[in-house]
C-alpha positions in Angstrom: 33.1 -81.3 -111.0 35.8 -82.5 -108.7 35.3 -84.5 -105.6 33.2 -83.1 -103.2 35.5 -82.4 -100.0 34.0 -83.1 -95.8 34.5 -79.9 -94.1 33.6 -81.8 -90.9 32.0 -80.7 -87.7 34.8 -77.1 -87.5 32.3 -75.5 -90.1 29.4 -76.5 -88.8 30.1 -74.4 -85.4 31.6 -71.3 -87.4 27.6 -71.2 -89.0 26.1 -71.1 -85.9 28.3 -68.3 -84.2 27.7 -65.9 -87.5 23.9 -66.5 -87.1 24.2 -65.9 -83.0 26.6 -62.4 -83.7 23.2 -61.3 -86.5 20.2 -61.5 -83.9 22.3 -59.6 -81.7 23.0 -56.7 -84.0 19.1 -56.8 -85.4 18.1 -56.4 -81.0 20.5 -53.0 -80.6 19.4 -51.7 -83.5 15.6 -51.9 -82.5 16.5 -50.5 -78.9 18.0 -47.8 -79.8 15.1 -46.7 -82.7 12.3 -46.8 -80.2 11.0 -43.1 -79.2 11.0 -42.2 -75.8 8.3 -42.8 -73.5 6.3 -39.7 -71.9 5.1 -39.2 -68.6 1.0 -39.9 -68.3 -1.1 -36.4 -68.8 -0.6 -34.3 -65.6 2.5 -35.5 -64.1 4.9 -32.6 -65.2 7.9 -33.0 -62.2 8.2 -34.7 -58.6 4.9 -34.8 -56.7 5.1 -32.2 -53.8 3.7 -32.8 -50.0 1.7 -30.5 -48.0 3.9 -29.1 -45.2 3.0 -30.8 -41.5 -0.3 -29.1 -39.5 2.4 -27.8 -36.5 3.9 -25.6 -39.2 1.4 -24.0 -40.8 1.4 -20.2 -40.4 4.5 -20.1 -38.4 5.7 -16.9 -40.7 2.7 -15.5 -39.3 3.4 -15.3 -35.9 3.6 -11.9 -34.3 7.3 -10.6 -33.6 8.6 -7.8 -31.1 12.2 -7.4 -32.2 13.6 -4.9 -35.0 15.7 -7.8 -35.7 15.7 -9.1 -39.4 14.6 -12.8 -40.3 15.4 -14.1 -43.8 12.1 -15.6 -45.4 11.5 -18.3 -47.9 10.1 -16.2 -50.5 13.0 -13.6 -50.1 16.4 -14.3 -51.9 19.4 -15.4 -50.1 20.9 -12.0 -50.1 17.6 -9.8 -48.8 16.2 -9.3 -45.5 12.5 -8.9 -44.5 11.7 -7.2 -41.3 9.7 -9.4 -39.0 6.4 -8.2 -37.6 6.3 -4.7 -35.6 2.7 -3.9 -36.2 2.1 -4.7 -32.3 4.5 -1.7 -30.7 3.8 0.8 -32.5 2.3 3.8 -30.6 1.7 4.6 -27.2 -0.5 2.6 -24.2 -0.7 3.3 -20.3 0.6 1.6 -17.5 -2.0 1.0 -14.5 -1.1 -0.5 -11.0 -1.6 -1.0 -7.5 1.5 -0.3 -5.0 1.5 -3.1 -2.2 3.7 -2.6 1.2 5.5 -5.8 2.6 7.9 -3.3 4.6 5.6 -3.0 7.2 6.3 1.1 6.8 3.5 2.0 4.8 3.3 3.2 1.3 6.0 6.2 1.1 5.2 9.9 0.2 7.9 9.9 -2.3 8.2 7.4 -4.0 9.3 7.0 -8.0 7.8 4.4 -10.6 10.8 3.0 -12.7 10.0 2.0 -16.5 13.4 0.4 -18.0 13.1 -1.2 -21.7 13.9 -5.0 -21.3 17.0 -5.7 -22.9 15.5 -9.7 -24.0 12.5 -8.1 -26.1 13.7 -5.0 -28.1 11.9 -3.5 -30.4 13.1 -1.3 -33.8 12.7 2.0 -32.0 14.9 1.8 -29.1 12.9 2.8 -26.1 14.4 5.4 -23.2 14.0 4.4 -19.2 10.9 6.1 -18.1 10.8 8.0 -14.9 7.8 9.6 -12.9 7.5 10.9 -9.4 4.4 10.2 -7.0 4.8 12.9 -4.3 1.0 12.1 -2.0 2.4 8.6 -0.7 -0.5 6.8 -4.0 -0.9 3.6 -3.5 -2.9 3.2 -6.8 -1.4 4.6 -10.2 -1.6 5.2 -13.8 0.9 6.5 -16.0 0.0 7.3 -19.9 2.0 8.2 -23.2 4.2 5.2 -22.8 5.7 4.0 -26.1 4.7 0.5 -26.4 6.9 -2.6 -25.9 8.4 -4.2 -23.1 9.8 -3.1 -19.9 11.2 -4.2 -16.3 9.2 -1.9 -13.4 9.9 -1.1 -10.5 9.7 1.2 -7.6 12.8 3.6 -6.0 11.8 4.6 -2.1 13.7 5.4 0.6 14.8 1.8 2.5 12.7 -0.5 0.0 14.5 -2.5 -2.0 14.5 -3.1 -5.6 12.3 -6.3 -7.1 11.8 -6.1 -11.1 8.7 -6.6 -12.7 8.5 -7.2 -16.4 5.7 -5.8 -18.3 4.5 -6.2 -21.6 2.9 -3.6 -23.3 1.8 -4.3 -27.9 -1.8 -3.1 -29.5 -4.4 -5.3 -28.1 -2.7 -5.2 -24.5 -1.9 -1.5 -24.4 -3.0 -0.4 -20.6 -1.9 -3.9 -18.3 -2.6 -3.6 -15.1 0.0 -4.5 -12.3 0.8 -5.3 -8.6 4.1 -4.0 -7.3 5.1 -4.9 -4.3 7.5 -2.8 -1.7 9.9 -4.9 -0.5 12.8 -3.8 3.1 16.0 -4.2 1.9 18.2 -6.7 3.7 22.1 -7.2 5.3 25.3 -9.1 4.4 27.5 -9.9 7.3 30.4 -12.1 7.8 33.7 -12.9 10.3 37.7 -12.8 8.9 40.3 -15.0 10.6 43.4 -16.0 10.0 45.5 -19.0 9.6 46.0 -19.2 13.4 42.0 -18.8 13.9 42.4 -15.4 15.3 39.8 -12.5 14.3 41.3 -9.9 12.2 40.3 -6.6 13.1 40.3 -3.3 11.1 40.4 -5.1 7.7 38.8 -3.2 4.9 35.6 -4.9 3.0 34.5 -3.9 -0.2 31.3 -4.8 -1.7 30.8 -3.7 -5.9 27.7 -3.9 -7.3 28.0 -5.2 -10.8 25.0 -3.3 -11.7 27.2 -0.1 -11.1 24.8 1.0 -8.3 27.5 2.1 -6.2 30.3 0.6 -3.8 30.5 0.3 -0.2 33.7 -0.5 2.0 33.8 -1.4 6.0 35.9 -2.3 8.1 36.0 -5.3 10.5 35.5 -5.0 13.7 37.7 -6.5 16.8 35.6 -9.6 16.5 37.2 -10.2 12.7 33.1 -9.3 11.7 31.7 -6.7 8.9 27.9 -5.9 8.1 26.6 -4.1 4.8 23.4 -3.4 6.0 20.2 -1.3 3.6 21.7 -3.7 1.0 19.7 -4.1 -2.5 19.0 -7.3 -4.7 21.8 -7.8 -7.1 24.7 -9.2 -7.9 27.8 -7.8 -6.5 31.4 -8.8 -5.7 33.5 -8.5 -2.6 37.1 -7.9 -2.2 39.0 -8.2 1.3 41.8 -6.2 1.7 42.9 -3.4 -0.6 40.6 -3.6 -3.1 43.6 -2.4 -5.6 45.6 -4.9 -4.6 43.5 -7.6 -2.3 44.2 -10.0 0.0 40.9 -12.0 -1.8 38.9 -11.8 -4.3 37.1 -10.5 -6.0 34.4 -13.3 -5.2 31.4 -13.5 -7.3 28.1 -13.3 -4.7 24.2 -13.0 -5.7 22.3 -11.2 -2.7 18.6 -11.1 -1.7 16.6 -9.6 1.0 16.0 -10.1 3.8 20.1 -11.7 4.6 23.3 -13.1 3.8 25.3 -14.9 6.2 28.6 -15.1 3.8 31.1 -17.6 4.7 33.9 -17.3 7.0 37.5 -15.9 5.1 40.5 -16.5 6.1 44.0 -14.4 4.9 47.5 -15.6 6.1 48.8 -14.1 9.7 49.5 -10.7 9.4 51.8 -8.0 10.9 51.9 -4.2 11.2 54.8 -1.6 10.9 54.9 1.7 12.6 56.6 4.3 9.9 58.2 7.1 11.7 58.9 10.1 9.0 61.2 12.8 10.1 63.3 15.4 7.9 67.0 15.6 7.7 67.2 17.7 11.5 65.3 14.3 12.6 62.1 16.6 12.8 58.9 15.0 12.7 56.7 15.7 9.4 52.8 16.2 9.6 51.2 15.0 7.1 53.3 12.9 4.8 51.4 10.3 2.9 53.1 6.6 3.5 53.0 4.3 0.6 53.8 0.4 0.2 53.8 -2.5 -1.8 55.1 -6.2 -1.2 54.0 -9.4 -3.6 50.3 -11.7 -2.3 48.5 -8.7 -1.4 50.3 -6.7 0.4 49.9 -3.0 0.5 50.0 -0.2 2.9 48.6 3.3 2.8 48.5 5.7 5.9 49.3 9.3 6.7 51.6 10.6 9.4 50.2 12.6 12.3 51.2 15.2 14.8 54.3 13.0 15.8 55.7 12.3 12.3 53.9 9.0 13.0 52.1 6.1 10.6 51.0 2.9 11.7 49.5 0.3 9.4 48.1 -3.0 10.2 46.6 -6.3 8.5 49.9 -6.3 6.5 51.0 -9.5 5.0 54.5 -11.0 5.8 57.1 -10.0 3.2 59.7 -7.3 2.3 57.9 -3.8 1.4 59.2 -0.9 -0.7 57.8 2.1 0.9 57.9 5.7 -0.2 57.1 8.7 2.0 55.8 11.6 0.5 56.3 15.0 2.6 55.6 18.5 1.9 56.1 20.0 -2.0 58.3 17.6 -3.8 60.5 16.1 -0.7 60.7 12.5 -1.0 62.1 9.5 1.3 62.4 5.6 0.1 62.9 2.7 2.2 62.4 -1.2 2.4 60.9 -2.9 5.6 60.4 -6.7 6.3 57.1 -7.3 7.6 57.2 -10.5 9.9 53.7 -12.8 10.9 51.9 -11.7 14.0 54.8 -8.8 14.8 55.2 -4.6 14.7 58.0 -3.7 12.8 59.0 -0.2 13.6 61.3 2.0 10.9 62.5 6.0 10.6 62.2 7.7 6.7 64.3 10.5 6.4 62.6 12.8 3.7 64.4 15.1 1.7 64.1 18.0 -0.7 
C-alpha cells in the first residue's frame, strides 16, 4: 500500500456541502408528496351575509309607472315589469268646491282631470272632462281610470291652481278641497334711453303652456296692463314680436299681481310713407313693409290720402316695400334718425 496522502482541510468542506445539497432534495420531495388539505365538513365556498334590515323587501315596494326595472333574479338581457296591481280599474273622485273670489261658486263651471305627466302608468290615461251646470259646490265624479292626475276647475274669471290627486286600489274615491281662485294682472312702464315714455309700443305676452297669446299696446305714459291673467309661465316680447326690440324674457306669474320691471329700448323715430302711383295719385290701401338690423321693423297700411305712418322705429337705414293693388309694387330705402319723422313718397307700379 503506498503512502497514505493529507487531503487537508479543501475535502473536508467539499463533504459537508454534498451532505447540505441531500437534506434539501429529501425536504422538496416530501412537500410536494403530501395530499392536499380539505376544507372542515360544511364549508363548501365563501360564507355569505344577510343583506342590511333597510333593504329588505325593497323589490316589494308598490310601483305606479309602466316603466321596466331590471331585477336580480332576471338575466342581464330581460326586463320584469314593476308592480301595476294598484291602477288597475276604475275609482271616483269626491270634493268640495271652495270660493276665495268673493263671487260665489259659478253656475257653469267644469272639473278638469289631466293625467300627471311625473307618475304614469302602462295604460296611458286621457284628460277627463265634466260639466257642473246648477253652480254645485259639492261633487262626485265616478268611472275614473285609476292613477294619478292634476285637478282643477275652468270658470269664467277664476284662475287656474292644480291640484294633484292620487287615485290606486285601496285609495280609489279621495276626497278633495278645490279652491276658486280671481285671476290677477301684469303691468309695467317702457322708456327710453333719454327716460322718456314710449307710447304705442306693442307687448306681447306667450304663454308657454300654449293657452293663448295676448298683445297691448303702451299707453302715452310708456305703461301696459294684461289684466284676467292665469298662473303660468309665459314670456314677453316688446316690439315686433317677429322681430323685437326685447326679448323674449322668461317670466313666472301668479295671482293676484305682477309689477314687471321697467324696460328700456334705444330712442326711437317714426317715418310718414306717402304711396302714390305713377300720375302721383294717392293709393288706398297699400300694405307698407320694413326691415332695418336691432329690431327694427315697420308694418302699416295706407289710408284715404295714400298715407302710412309708423312709429317706435329704431334709428337705422330701412328697406321698405309697398304693396298696392293686384301685383303693383314700389321699393325704397329710408334712414330713420333718433327722436325725428322722416317723411318719404313710393311710387308704385304695375
Amino acid at each position: 500500500m503506498g503512502p497514505i496522502q493529507d487531503l487537508g482541510p479543501r475535502t473536508g468542506r467539499v463533504s459537508t456541502l454534498l451532505a447540505l445539497a441531500l437534506l434539501i432534495g429529501l425536504g422538496v420531495l416530501f412537500w410536494s408528496t403530501r395530499p392536499a388539505e380539505t376544507p372542515p365538513a360544511g364549508l363548501t365556498g365563501p360564507p355569505t351575509y344577510p343583506a342590511p334590515p333597510e333593504r329588505e323587501g325593497e323589490t316589494e315596494l308598490p310601483e305606479l309607472t309602466g316603466e321596466f326595472t331590471s331585477q336580480r333574479d332576471a338575466s342581464p338581457t330581460q326586463a320584469t315589469p314593476q308592480n301595476t296591481a294598484r291602477t288597475e280599474g276604475v275609482g271616483a273622485l269626491r270634493g268640495v268646491l271652495l270660493d276665495r273670489t268673493g263671487e260665489g261658486v259659478p253656475a257653469h263651471w267644469t272639473l278638469v282631470l289631466s293625467p300627471n305627466t311625473a307618475i304614469r302608468t302602462p295604460r296611458p290615461r286621457q284628460e277627463l272632462r265634466f260639466q257642473f251646470k246648477e253652480g254645485e259646490e259639492r261633487f262626485e265624479v265616478g268611472d275614473v281610470p285609476l292613477g294619478a292626475y292634476d285637478v282643477w276647475v275652468e270658470a269664467p274669471g277664476a284662475n287656474r291652481r292644480t291640484t294633484p290627486v292620487l287615485l290606486v286600489k285601496g285609495s280609489s274615491s279621495p276626497f278633495v278641497s278645490l279652491e276658486l281662485h280671481a285671476r290677477g294682472y301684469l303691468e309695467g312702464v317702457v322708456l327710453d334711453e333719454a327716460n322718456q315714455a314710449v307710447g304705442g309700443l306693442t307687448v306681447t305676452l306667450v304663454s308657454v303652456a300654449k293657452r293663448g297669446d295676448r298683445s297691448t299696446q303702451t299707453d302715452g305714459a310708456g305703461r301696459y296692463l294684461f289684466d284676467d291673467l292665469l298662473d303660468g309661465e309665459y314670456q314677453i316680447y316688446f316690439g315686433a314680436r317677429n322681430n323685437p326690440l326685447i326679448g323674449p324674457e322668461d317670466l313666472s306669474f301668479q295671482a293676484p299681481s305682477l309689477h314687471y320691471p321697467v324696460r328700456r329700448v334705444p330712442e326711437l323715430g317714426s317715418v310718414l310713407v306717402r304711396v302714390v302711383d305713377v300720375s302721383r295719385s294717392p293709393i288706398v290701401g297699400a300694405k307698407v313693409d320694413g326691415f332695418a338690423p336691432r329690431g327694427g321693423i315697420m308694418s302699416g297700411e295706407s289710408d284715404s290720402e295714400g298715407l302710412c305712418e309708423v312709429s317706435n322705429l329704431v334709428p337705422g337705414r330701412y328697406r321698405l316695400s309697398v304693396r298696392g293693388n293686384g301685383d303693383s309694387v314700389g321699393r325704397a330705402v329710408c334712414i330713420i334718425a333718433s327722436g325725428a319723422r322722416t317723411e318719404i313718397e313710393v311710387i308704385v307700379r304695375d
